[in-house]
N, C-alpha and C positions, 0 to 999 in steps of 0.2 A: 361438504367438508372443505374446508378451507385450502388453497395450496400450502405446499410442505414447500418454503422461499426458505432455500440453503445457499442464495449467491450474493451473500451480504458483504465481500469481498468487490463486488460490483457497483452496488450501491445499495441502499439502508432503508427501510422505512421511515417517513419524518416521524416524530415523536410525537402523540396528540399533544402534549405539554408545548412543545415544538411549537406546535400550529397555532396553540390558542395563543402565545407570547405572539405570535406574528401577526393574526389579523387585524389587532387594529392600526396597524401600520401600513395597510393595505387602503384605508377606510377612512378611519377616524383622524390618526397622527400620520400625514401623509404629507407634511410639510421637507420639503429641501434640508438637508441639514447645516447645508452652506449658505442660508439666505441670516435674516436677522431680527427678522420680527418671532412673537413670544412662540409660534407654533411649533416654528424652527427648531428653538430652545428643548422643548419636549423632546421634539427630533435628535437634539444634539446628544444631552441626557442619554437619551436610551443605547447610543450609539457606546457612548463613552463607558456607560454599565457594562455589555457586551463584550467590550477591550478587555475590560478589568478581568471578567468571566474567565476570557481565553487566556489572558496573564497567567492566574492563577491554576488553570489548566496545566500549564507549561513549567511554573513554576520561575516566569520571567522577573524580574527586577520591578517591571515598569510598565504600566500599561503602554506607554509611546513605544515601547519595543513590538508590540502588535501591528502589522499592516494589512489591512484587509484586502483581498483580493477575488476573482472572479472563482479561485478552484485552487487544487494545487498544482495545475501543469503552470499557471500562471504564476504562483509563486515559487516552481521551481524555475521557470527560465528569471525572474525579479534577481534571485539567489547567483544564479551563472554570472548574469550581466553584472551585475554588483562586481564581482570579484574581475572580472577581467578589466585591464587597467587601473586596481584600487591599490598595486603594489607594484612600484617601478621594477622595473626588469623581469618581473613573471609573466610568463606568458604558457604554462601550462594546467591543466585541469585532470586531477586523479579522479576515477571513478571505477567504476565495477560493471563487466560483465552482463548484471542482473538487476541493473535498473528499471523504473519506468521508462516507458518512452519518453515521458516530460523530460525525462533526466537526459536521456541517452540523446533523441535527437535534437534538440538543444544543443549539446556537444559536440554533436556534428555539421550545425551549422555555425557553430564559433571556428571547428577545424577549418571549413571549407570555405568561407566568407573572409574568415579575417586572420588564417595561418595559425590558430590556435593548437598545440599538441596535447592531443587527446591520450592519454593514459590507462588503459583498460586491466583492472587488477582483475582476475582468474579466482572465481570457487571449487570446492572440491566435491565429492557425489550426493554431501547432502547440503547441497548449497551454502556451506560455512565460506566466511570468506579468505581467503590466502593471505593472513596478516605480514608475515614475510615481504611476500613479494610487494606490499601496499604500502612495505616502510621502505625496501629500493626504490618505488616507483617516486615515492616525494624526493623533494629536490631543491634545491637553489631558485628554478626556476618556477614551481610550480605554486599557481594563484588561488587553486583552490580544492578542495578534497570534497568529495560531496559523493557520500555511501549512506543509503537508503537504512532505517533503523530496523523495518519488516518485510523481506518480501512478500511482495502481493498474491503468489504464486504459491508459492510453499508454506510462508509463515514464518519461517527463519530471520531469527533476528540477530543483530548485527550488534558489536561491543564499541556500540558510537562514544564513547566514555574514553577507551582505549585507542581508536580511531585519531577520535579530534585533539587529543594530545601530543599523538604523533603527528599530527598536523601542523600544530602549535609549534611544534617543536622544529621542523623545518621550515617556520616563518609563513605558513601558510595559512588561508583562512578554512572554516569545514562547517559543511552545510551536510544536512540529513532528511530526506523525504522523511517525512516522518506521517505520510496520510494513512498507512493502512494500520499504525501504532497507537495514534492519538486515542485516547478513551477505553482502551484496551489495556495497555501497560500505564506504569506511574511512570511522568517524564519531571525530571527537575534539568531545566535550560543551563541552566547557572553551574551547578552542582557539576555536568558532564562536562562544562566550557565550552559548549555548542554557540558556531556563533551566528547560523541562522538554520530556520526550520521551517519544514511548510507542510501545511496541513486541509484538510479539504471537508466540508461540511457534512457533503451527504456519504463518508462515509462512516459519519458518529453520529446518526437519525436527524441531522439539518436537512435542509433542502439542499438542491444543486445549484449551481451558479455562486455557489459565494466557499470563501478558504480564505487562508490567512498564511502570512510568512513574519514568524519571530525575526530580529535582524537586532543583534546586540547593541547595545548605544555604545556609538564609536566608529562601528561599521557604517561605512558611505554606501546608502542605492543606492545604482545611477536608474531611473526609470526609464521603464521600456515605452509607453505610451508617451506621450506631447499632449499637456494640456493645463487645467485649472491647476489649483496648488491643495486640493485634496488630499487629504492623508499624509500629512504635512509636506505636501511638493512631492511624495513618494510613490504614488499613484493616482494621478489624475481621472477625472470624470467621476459624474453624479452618484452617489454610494446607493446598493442594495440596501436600503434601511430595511426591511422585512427580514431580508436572508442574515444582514448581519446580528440583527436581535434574535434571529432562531437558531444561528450559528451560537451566540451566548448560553439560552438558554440550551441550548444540547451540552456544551462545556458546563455545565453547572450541574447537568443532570447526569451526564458522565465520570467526573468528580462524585459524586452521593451514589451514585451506584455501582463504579470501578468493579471494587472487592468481590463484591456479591455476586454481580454478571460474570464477570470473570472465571470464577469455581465452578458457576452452573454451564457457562459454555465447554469449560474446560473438560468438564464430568460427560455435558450428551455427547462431544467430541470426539472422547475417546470411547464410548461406549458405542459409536457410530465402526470405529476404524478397528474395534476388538471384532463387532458382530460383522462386518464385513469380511474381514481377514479369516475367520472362524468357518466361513461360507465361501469365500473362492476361492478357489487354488491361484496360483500363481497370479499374487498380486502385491504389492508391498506401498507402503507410506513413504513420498518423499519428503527431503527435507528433513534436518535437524530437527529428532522427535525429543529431546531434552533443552532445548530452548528456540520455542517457536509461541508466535501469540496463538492465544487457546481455543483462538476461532476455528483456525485453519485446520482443513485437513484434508491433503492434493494427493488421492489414491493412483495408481499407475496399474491397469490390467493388462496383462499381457494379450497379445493377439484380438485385440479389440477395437474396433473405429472408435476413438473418444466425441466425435461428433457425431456420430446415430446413437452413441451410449444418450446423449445430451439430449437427442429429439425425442429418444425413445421414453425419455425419463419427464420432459416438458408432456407431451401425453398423458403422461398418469399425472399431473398438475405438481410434477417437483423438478423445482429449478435450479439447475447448476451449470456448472462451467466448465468448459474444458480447456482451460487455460485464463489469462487474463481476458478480461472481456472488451479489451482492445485489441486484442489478438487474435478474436472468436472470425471463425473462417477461413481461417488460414489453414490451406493442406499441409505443411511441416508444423512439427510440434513449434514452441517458441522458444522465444530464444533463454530465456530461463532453466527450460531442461537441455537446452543442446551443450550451456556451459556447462550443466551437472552433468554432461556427458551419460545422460541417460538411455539405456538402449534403445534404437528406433520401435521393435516393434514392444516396448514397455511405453513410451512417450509419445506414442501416437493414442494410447487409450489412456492418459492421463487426466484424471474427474478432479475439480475442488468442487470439493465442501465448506462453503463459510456459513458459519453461526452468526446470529446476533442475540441480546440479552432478549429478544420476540423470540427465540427458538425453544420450542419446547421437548417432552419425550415423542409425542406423537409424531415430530417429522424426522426424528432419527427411526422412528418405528417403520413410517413409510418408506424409506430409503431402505432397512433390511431386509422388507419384504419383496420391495424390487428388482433392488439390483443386483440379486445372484440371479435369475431367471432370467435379466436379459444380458448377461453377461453369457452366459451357456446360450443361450439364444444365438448372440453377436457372433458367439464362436465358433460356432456351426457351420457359419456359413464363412467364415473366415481363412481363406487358401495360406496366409501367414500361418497363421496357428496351427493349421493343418502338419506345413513344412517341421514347425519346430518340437512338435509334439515328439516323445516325450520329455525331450530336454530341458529348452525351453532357454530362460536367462534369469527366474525366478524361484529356486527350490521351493515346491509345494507344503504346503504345513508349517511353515517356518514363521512366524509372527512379527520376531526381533531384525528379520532378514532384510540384510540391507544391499543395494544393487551394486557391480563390482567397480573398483573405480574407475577403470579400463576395459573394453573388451571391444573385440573385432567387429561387434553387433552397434556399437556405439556410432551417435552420429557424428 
């Protein structure tokens, strides 16, 4: 039996389609794309198809609005550095709470390096963001707005539409992680007045090592590397030609498949978070369950170690996450749930579940059959669980039950 790989939030399978577009770039067309003889040429071509792929992805103007990049931690720092300096007299950066680390520490090396003031907008228990306070927070000063379109955690998506206009609107620029959204939702660049975006390969079935950041014509990079005039002076050094032709063809196969993958994630998803719910008591769905991509789905068990739930669940060969998987090891839950103010002993046994359009019934099947048993297991031996029983911070039976926005149990 196959594993039951539910941490597509982490990273993706490549796509066979994927693979077969990349090998011969490996082998055969394996010329420089920067050189000038005919091999090249081919080289250059395929690069240029590629661009056009992820344009149309995005729904950009222009393929030259495409920069290719190593990931999207690289093109979210591309995105920061841009904006600092590209408008006289701002020197501040809005953001959110509930970013990537790409995003967040980034931001704090602009604070700490260069007197940068960082802006931190506040969510509420289902990680929606605090649009209020994210329109005080802009300002005379401020260079750039840059809130994530999904989080990676919950799945909660963000009204970048709404966002970047009020961005606009106090003279500022607005940049949107947009990696865990790409090929999941329809994104039109143009349409929301986004004016840059970054995205990351393997988390739409490319490979790793290669992402990309939209950057609207008009808007000045200032590049973070020193070197060749690659990507027209906007990132230097010799191009991924494999990753970025498989980066293409994932955008191409993403696009043709959106709709479809979409419905069928969305259906084992919630048929994953009904038969769970149905099966443990005190547990409940974070996150915005009325507009979240359809992947996701971040359960919180109460009185539970979410990393032996993890090991205990990699043993029966199904893999997930307890948390971001940059975050994995960490003894305090992340920082994701601690602005959702989520109760410590709910946000310590916090599991994602991500889908990809490879998820089939059989690994929501395996997950049902699992993880009530080692959830009673876990709690057994659990002195927390013990204390809180019969209270709790979860009413038992409850489905629609959502955790309180405040409470003295919170971290």
């Amino acid at each position: 039996m196959r594993p039951a790989y539910l941490d597509n939030n982490a990273t993706t399978r490549v796509d066979p389609e994927v693979v077969a577009a990349m090998l011969p770039y490996f082998t055969e067309h394996f010329g420089n794309a920067s050189s000038v003889h005919a091999s090249a040429g081919r080289v250059g071509a395929a690069m240029a198809s590629a661009r056009r792929s992820v344009q149309q992805l995005l729904g950009a103007a222009d393929p030259s609005e495409v920069v290719f990049t190593s990931g999207g931690t690289e093109a979210d720092n591309l995105a920061i550095a841009a904006a600092i300096g590209a408008l006289s007299g701002r020197d501040e950066i809005v953001t959110t709470r509930v970013e990537h680390a790409a995003v967040l520490a980034c931001c704090r090396h602009w604070e700490q390096e260069k007197g940068i003031r960082v802006r931190l907008v506040p969510v509420d228990g289902r990680g929606r963001l605090d649009v209020e306070a994210y329109r005080r927070a802009l300002g005379p000063r401020t260079a750039l707005a840059s809130v994530m379109l999904a989080n990676n955690e919950t799945g909660t998506l963000f009204p970048v539409d709404e966002l970047a206009s009020l961005a606009h609107d106090a003279g500022a620029l607005f940049h949107t992680d947009a990696v865990q959204a790409v090929g999941k939702v329809p994104i039109d660049v143009q349409a929301a007045q986004i004016d840059m975006l970054s995205l990351s390969g393997h988390k739409l079935h490319a490979p790793k090592g290669v992402g990309a950041l939209y950057v609207r014509r008009g808007v000045r990079l200032r590049p973070v590397l020193r070197g060749g005039r690659q990507e027209r002076g906007r990132r230097p050094g010799t191009e991924n030609v494999p990753g970025v032709v498989g980066l293409g063809c994932a955008a191409e196969l993403a696009r043709a498949r959106m709709r479809e993958g979409t419905a069928r994630m969305r259906a084992l998803r919630d048929r994953l978070e009904q038969g769970v719910i149905a099966q443990v008591e005190r547990c409940v769905v974070l996150g915005d369950r009325d507009h979240r991509i359809a992947n996701t789905a971040t359960i919180a068990f109460e009185g539970v170690d979410g990393d032996q739930l993890v090991r205990r669940l990699a043993d029966a060969d199904i893999a997930v996450s307890s948390g971001a998987a940059c975050s994995s090891g960490m003894v305090e839950p992340s920082h994701v749930l601690r602005a959702m103010n989520v109760p410590l002993i709910a946000a310590r046994g916090a599991i994602r579940f991500s889908l990809s359009r490879d998820s089939d019934d059989s690994d929501v099947a395996r997950v049902l059959a699992a993880v009530p048993a080692l959830v009673r297991f876990l709690r057994e031996g659990s002195a927390p669980w013990r204390r809180v029983q019969p209270q709790g911070t979860i009413p038992p039976g409850d489905p629609n039950k959502t955790l309180p926005e405040t409470s003295q149990a919170c971290l």
